[in-house]
TORKOL-4160 file (C-alpha; in steps of 0.2 Angstrom, whole numbers, padded with zeros to 4 digits, m for minus):
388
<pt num="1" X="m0265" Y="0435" Z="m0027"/>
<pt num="2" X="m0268" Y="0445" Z="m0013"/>
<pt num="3" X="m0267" Y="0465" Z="m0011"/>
<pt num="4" X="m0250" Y="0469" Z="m0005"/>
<pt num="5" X="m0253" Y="0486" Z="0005"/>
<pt num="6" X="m0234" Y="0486" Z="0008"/>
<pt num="7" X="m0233" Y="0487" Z="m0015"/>
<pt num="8" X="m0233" Y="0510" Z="m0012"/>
<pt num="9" X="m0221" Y="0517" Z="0001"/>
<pt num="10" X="m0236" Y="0526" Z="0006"/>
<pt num="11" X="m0253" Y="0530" Z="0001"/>
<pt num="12" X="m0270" Y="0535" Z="0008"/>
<pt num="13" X="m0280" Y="0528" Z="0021"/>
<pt num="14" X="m0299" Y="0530" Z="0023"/>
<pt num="15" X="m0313" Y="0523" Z="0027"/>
<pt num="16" X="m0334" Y="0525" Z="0031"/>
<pt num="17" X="m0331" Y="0542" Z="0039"/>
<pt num="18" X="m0321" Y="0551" Z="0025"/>
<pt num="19" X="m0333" Y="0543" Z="0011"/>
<pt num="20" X="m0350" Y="0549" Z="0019"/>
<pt num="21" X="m0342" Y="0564" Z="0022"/>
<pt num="22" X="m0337" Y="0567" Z="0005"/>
<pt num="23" X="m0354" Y="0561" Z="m0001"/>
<pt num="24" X="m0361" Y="0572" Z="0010"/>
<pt num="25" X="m0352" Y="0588" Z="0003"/>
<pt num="26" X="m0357" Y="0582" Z="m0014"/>
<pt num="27" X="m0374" Y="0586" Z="m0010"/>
<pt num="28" X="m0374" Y="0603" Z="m0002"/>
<pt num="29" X="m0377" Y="0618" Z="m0013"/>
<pt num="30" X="m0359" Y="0621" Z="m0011"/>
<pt num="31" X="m0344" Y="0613" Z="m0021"/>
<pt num="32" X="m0332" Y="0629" Z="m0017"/>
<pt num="33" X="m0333" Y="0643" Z="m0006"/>
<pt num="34" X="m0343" Y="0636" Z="0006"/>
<pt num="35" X="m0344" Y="0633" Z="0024"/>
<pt num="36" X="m0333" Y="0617" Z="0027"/>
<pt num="37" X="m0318" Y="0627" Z="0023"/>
<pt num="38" X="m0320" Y="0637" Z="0037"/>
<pt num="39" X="m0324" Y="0622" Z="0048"/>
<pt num="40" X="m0308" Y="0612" Z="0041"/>
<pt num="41" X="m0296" Y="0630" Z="0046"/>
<pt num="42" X="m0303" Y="0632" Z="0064"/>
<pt num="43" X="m0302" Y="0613" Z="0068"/>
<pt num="44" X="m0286" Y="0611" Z="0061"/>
<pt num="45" X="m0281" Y="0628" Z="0071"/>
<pt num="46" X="m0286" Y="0619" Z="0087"/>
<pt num="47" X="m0278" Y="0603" Z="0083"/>
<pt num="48" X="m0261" Y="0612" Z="0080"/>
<pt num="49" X="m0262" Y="0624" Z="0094"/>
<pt num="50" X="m0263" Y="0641" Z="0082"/>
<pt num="51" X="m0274" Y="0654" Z="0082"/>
<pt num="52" X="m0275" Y="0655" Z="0063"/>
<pt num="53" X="m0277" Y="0641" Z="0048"/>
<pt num="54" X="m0277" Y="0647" Z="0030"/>
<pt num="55" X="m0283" Y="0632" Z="0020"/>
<pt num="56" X="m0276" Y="0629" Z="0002"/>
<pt num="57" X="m0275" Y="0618" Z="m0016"/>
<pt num="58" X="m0257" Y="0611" Z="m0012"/>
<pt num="59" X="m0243" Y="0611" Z="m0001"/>
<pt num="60" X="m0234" Y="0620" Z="m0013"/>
<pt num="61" X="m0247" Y="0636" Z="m0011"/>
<pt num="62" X="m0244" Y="0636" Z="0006"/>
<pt num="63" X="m0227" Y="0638" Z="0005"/>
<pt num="64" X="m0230" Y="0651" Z="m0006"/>
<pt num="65" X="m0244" Y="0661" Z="0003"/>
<pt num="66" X="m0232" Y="0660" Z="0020"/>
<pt num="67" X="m0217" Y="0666" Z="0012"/>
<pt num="68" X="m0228" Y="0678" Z="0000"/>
<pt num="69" X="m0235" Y="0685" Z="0015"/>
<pt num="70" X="m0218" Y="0686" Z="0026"/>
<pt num="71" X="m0206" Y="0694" Z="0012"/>
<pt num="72" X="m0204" Y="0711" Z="0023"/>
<pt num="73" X="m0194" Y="0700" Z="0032"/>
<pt num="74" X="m0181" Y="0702" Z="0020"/>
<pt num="75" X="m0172" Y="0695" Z="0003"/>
<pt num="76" X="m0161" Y="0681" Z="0009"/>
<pt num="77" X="m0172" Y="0665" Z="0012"/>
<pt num="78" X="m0162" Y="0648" Z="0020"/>
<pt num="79" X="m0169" Y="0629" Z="0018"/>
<pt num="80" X="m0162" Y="0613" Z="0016"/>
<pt num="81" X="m0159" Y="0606" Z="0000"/>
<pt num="82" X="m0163" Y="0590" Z="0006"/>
<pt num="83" X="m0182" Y="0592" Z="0003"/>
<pt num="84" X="m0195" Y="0592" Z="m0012"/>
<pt num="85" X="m0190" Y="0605" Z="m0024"/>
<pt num="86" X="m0207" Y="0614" Z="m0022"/>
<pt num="87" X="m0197" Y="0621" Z="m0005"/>
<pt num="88" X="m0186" Y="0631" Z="m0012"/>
<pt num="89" X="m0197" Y="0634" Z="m0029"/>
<pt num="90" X="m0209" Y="0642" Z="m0017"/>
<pt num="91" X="m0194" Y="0654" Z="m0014"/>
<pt num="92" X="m0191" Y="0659" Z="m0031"/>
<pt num="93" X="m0211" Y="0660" Z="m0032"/>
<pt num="94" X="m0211" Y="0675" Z="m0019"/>
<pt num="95" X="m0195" Y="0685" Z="m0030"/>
<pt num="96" X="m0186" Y="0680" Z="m0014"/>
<pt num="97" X="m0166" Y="0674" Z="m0015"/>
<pt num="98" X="m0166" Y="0654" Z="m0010"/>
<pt num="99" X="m0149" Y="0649" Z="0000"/>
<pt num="100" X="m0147" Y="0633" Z="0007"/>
<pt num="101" X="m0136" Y="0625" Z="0022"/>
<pt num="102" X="m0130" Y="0608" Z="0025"/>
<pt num="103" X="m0140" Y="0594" Z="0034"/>
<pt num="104" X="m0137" Y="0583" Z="0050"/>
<pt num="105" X="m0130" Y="0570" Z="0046"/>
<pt num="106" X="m0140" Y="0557" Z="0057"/>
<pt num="107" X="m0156" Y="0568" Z="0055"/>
<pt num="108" X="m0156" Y="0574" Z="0038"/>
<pt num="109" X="m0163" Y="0590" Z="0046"/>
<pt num="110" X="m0155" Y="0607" Z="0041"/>
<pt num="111" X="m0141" Y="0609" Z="0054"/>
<pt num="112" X="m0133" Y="0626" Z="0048"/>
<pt num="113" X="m0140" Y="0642" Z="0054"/>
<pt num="114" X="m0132" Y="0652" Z="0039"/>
<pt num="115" X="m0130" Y="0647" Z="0021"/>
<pt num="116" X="m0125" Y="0651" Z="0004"/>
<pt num="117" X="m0136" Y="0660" Z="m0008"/>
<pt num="118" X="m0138" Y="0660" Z="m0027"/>
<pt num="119" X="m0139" Y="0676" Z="m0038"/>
<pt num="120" X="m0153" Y="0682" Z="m0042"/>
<pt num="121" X="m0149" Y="0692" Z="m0059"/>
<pt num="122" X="m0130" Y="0683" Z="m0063"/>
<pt num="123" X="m0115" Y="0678" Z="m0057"/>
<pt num="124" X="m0108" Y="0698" Z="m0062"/>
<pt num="125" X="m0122" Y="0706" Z="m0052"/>
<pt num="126" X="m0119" Y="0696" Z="m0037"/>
<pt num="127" X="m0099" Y="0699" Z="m0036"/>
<pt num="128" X="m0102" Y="0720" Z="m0042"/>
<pt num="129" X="m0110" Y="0721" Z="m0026"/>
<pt num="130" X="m0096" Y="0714" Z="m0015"/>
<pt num="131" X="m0102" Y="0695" Z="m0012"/>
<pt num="132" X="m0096" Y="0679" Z="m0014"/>
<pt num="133" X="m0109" Y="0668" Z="m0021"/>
<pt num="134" X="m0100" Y="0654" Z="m0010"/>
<pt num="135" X="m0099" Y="0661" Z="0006"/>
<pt num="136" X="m0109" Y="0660" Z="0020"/>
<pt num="137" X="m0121" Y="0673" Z="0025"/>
<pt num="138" X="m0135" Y="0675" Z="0040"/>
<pt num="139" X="m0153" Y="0673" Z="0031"/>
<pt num="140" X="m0167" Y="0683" Z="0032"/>
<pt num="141" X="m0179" Y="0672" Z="0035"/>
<pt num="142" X="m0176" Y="0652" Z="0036"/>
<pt num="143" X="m0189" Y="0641" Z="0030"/>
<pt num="144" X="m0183" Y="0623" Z="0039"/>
<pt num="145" X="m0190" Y="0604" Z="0034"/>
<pt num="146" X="m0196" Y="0593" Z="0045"/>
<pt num="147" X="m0188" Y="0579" Z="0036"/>
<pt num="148" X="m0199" Y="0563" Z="0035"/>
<pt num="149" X="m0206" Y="0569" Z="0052"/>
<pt num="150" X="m0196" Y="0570" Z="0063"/>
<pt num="151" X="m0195" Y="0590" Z="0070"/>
<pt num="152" X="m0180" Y="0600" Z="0067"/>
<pt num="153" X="m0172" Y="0610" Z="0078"/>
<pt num="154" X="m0177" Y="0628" Z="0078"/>
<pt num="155" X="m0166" Y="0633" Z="0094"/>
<pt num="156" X="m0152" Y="0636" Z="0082"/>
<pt num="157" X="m0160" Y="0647" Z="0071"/>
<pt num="158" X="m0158" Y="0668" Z="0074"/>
<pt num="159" X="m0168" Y="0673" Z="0059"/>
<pt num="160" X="m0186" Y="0673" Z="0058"/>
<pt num="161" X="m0196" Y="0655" Z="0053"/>
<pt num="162" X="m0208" Y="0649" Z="0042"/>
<pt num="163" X="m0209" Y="0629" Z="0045"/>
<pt num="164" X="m0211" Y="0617" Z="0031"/>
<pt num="165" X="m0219" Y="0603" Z="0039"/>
<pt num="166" X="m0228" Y="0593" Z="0027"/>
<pt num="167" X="m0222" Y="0580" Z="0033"/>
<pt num="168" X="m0226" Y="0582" Z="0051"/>
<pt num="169" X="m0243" Y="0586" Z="0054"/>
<pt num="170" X="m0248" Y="0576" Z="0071"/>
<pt num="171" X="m0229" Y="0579" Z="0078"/>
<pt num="172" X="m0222" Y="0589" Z="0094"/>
<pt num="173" X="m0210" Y="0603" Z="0092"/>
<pt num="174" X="m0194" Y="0600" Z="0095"/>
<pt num="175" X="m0194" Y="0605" Z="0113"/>
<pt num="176" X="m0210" Y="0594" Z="0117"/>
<pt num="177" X="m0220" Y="0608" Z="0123"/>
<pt num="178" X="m0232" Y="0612" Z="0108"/>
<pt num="179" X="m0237" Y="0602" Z="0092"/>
<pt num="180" X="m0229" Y="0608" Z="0075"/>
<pt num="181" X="m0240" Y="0619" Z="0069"/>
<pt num="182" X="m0244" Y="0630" Z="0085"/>
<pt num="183" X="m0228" Y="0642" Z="0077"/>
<pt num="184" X="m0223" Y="0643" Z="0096"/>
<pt num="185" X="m0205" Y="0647" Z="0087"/>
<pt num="186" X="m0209" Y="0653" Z="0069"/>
<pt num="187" X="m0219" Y="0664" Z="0060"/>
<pt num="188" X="m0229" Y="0651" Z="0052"/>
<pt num="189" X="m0229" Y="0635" Z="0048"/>
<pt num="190" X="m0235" Y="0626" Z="0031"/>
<pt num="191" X="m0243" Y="0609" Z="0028"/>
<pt num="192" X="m0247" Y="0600" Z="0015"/>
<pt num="193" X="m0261" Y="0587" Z="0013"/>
<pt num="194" X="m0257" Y="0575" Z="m0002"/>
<pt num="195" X="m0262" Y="0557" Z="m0003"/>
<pt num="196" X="m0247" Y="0551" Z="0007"/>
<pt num="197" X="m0244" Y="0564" Z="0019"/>
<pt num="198" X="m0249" Y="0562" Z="0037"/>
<pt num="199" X="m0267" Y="0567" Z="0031"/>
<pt num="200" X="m0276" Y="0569" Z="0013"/>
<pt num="201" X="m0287" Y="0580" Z="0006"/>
<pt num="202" X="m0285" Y="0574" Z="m0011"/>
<pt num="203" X="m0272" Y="0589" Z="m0017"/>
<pt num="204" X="m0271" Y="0602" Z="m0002"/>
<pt num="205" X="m0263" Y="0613" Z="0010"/>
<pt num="206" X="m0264" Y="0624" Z="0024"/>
<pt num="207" X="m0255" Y="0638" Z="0034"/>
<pt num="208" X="m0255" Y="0640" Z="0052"/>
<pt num="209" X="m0251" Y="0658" Z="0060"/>
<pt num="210" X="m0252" Y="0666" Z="0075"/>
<pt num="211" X="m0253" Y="0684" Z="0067"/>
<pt num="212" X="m0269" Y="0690" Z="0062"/>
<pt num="213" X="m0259" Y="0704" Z="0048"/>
<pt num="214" X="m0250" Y="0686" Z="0040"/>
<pt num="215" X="m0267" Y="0678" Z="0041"/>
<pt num="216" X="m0275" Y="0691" Z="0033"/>
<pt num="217" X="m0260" Y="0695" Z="0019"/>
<pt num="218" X="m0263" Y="0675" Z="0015"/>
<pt num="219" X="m0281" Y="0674" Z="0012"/>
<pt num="220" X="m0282" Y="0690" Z="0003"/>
<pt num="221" X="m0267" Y="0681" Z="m0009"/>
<pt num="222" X="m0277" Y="0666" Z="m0011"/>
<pt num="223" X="m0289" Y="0671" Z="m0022"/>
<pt num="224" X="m0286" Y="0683" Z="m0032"/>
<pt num="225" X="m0279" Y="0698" Z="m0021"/>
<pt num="226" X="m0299" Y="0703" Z="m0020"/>
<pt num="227" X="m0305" Y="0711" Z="m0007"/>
<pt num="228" X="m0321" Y="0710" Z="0001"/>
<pt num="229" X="m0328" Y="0723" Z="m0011"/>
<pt num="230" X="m0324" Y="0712" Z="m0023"/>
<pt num="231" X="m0308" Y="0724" Z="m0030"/>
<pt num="232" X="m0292" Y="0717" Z="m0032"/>
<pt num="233" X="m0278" Y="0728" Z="m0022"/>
<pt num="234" X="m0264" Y="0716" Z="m0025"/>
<pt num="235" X="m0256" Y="0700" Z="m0035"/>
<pt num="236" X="m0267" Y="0684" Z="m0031"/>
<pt num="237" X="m0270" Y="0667" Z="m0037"/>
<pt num="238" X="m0284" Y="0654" Z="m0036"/>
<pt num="239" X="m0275" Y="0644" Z="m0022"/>
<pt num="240" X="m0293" Y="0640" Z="m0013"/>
<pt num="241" X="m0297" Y="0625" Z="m0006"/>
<pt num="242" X="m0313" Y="0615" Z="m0011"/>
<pt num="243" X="m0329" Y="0608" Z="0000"/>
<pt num="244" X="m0324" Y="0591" Z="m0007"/>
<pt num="245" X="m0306" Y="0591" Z="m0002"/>
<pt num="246" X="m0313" Y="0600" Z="0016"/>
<pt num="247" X="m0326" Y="0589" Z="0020"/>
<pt num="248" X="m0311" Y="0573" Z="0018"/>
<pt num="249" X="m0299" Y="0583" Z="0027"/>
<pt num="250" X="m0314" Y="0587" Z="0042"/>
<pt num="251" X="m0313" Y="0566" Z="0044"/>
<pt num="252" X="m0296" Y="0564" Z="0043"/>
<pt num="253" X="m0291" Y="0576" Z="0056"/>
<pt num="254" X="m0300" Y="0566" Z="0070"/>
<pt num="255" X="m0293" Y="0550" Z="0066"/>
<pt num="256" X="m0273" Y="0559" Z="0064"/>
<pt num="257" X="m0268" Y="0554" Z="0080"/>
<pt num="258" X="m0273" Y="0536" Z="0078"/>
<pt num="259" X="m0263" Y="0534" Z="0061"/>
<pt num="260" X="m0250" Y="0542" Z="0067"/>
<pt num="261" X="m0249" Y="0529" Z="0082"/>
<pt num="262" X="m0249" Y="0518" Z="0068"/>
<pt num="263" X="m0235" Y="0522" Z="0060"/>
<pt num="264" X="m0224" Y="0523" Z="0077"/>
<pt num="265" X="m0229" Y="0504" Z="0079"/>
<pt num="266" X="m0224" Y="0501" Z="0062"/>
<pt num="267" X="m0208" Y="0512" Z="0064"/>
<pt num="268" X="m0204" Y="0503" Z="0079"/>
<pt num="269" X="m0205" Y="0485" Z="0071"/>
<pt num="270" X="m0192" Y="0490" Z="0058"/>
<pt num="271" X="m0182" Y="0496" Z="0072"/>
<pt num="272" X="m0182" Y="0479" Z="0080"/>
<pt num="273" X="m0179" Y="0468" Z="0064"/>
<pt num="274" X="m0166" Y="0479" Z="0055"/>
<pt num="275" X="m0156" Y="0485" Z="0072"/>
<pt num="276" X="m0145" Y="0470" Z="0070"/>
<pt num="277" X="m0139" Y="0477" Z="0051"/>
<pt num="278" X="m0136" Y="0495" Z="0058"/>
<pt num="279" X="m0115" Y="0499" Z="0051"/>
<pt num="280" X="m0117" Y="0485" Z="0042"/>
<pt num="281" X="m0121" Y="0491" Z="0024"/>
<pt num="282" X="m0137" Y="0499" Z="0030"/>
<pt num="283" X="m0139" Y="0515" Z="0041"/>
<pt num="284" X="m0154" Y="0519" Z="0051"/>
<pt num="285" X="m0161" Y="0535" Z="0057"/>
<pt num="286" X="m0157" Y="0539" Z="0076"/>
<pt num="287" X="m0167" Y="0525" Z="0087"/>
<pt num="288" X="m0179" Y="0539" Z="0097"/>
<pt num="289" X="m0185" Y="0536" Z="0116"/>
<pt num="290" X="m0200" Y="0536" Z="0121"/>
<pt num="291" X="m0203" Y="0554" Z="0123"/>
<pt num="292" X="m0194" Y="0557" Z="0106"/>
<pt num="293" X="m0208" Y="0547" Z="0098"/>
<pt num="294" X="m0217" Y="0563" Z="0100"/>
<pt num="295" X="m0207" Y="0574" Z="0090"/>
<pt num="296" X="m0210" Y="0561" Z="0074"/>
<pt num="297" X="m0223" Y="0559" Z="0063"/>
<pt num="298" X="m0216" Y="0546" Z="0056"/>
<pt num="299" X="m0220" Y="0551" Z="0037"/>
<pt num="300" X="m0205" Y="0542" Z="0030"/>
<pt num="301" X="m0193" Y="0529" Z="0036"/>
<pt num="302" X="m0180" Y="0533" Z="0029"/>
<pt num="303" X="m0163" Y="0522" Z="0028"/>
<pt num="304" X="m0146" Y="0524" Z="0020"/>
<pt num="305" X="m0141" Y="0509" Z="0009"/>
<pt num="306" X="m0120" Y="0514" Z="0008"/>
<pt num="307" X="m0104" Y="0505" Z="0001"/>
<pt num="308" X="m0111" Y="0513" Z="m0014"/>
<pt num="309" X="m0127" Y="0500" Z="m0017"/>
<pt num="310" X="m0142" Y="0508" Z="m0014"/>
<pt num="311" X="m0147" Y="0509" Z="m0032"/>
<pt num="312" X="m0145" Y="0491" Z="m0033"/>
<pt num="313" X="m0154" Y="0485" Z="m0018"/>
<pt num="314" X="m0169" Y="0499" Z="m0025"/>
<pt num="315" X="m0171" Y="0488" Z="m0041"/>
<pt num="316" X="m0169" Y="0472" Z="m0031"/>
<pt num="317" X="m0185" Y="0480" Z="m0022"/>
<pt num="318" X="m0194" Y="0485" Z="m0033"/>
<pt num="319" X="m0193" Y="0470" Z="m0043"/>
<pt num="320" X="m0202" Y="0461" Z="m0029"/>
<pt num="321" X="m0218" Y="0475" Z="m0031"/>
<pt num="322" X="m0211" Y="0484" Z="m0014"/>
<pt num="323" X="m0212" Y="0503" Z="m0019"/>
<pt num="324" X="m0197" Y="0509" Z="m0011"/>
<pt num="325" X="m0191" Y="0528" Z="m0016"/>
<pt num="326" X="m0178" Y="0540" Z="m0014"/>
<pt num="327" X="m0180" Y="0558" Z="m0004"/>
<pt num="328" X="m0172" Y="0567" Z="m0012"/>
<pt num="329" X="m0162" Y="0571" Z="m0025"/>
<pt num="330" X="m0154" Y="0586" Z="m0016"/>
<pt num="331" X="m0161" Y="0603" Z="m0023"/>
<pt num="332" X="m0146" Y="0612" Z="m0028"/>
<pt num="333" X="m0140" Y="0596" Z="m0038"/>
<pt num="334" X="m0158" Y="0598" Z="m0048"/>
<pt num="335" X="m0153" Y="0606" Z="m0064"/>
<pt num="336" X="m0161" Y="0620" Z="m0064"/>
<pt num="337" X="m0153" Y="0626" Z="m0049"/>
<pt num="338" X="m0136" Y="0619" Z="m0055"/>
<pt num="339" X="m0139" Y="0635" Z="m0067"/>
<pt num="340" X="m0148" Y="0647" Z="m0053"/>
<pt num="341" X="m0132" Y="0645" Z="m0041"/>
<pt num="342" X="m0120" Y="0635" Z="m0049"/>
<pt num="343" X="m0115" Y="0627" Z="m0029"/>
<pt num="344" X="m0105" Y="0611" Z="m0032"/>
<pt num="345" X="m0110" Y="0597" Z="m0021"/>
<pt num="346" X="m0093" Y="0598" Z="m0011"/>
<pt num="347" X="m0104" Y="0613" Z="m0002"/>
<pt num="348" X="m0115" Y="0603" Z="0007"/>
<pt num="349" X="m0107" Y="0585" Z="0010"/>
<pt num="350" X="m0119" Y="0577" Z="0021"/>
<pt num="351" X="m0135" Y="0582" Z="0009"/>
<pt num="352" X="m0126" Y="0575" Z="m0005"/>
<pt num="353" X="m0122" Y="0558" Z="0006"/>
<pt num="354" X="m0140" Y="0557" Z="0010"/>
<pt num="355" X="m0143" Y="0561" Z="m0009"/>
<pt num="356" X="m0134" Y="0546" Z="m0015"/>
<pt num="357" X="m0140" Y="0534" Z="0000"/>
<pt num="358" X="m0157" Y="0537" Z="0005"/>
<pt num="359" X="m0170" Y="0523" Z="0002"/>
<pt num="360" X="m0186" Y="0526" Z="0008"/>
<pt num="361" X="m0195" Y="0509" Z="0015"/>
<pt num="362" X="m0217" Y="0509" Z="0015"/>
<pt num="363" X="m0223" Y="0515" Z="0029"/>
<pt num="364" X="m0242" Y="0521" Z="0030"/>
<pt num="365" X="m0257" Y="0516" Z="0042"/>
<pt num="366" X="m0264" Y="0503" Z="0030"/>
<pt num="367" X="m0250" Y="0492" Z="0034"/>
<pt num="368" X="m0247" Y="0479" Z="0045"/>
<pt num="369" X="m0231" Y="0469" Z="0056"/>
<pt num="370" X="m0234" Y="0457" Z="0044"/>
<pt num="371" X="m0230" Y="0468" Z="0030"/>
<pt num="372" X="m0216" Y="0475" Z="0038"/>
<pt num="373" X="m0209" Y="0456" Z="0042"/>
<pt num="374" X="m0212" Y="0455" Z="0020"/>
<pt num="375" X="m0200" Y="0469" Z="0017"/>
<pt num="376" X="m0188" Y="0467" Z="0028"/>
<pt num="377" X="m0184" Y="0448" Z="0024"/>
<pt num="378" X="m0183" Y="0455" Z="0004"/>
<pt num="379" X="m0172" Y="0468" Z="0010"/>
<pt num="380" X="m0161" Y="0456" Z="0021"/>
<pt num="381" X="m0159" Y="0446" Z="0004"/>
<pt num="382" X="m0155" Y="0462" Z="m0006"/>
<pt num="383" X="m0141" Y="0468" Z="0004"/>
<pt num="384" X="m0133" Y="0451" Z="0005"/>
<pt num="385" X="m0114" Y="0453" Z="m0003"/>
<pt num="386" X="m0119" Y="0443" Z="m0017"/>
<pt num="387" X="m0134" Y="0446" Z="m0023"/>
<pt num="388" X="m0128" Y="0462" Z="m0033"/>
């Protein structure tokens, strides 16, 4: 039997350059700490538009190094609960006070500039002081999601930013005039470069500043809090990158823009062989113009299986070997923070709509039309009214 590249929603893409730049890496007298770290922050800086890039081991450190580094901002940190939980983890991480605010519904983008926060001690605490657990307040700081890609808004946002965007490297802001990444409207912004995102390094991350004090605050975080001297003045950890996972991120940066045209195309053919299903048991994300393709990376595509049947026509795919998944599970319905802030779903309606709908379909470079054709005529027969 053939390989099906549509069996994963997404996966890795590589070829000759990344392997004999890998290899190549393996050779030098450096597996760590060497120069193709540096290399892989300054290209990846120019890519983006930034001044600075602040290479890491996971997208998860980076979201941690950025709001690590930006806590003077203050205590009351907003995301979206429709995202990874290493968002809002990376929150608690930085002894900071995660809130979240509801999503759009077409979008799934965070679409509330203020939010409810959890307690950081208990319940009692929180209400001595005066506040309602509940209640909306303004943030601090907002740490938005690209979701699946596509670039949020940050005109609505008042507070300061710290963009999760690992899922949008290779996309335009959402005013078209810079990349995501170039923190033309934030502070910084974070990436994360896991086998399915836009680009690999294996396991890896990276921040993207303009601020050379954030910059500085990040690296010194990174490893260890040591200084130059060698003498640790403040909390670290071992977040650094290695040569390896440099020398591959180095080959994929220059072929970004090419996978990323690949997943438009791909985008675009689902758009063309499911439009005629749209409000008919199957919701698709907002069809972009031209100029709109810009703002997308086109990470996910995400659809919204309703009438209650999405669970069924996952199993239904599945079945056939097409890795479909879920993104997410929204993070304030996660049990862990069902116990941090105790937020009923009622609070944030159209996360939990998306929670209970979303079915992500494969989409990566390695496919083909012809693999999209495979997946929706599986699909077509899955939603079919009696094939529950």
């Amino acid at each position: 039997m053939r390989p099906k590249p549509y069996a994963r929603y997404s996966t890795q893409h590589l070829g000759d350059m990344e392997y004999e730049a890998v290899l190549e890496a393996m050779w030098s007298n450096h597996l760590t700490q060497g120069p193709l770290v540096e290399q892989f922050e300054s290209a990846l800086a120019a890519y983006v538009g930034a001044k600075y890039a602040v290479a890491c081991n996971s997208g998860t450190a980076a979201l941690h190094l950025a709001i690590a580094a930006t806590t003077n901002y203050g205590w009351n940190v907003l995301t979206s609960p429709l995202s990874f939980v290493a968002t809002a983890n990376a929150i608690d991480m930085a002894q900071c006070n995660p809130g979240f605010g509801d999503v759009d519904m077409a979008t799934g983008n965070l679409s509330e500039p203020t939010g409810r926060f959890g307690y950081y001690h208990s319940d009692e605490d929180l209400r001595s002081r005066g506040l309602n657990p509940y209640g909306n307040r303004a943030p601090h700081l907002v740490v938005p999601v690209h979701y699946a890609g596509r670039a949020c808004d940050l005109g609505i946002f008042t507070a300061s930013i710290v963009e999760d965007a690992c899922h949008a490297l290779g996309a335009m802001d959402y005013d078209g005039c810079s990349r995501v990444g170039s923190c033309r409207h934030s502070l910084a912004t974070c990436f994360s470069f896991h086998p399915v995102k836009p680009i690999t390094t294996g396991e890896g991350g990276a921040v993207t500043t303009n601020d050379p004090t954030i910059a500085a605050r990040m690296r010194l975080v990174r490893s260890h809090g040591r200084d130059a001297n060698g003498e640790m003045i403040a909390m670290g950890y071992n977040y650094r990158m290695g040569e390896l996972a440099a020398a591959l991120g180095l080959a994929q940066l220059k072929r970004c823009d090419t996978m990323r045209h690949l997943r438009v195309r791909l985008a675009a053919d689902y758009y063309n062989e499911l439009l005629g299903l749209h409000g008919k048991g199957l919701l698709l994300p907002p069809l972009p113009d031209d100029k709109a393709q810009d703002r997308n990376a086109w990470h996910l595509f995400p659809v919204r299986i309703t009438q209650g049947r999405r669970d069924d026509v996952k199993a239904a795919l599945l079945a056939k070997g097409i890795g479909v998944q879920v993104h997410y599970k929204p993070i304030h319905e996660q049990p862990y923070y069902v116990v941090r802030h105790a937020h009923p779903a009622e609070l944030y309606p159209n996360a939990h709509t998306w929670g209970q709908e979303e079915l992500s379909l494969p989409l990566h470079a390695g496919m083909s039309s012809a693999d999209v054709l495979y997946v929706v005529a599986a699909l077509r027969e899955a939603l079919r009214p009696n094939s529950a």
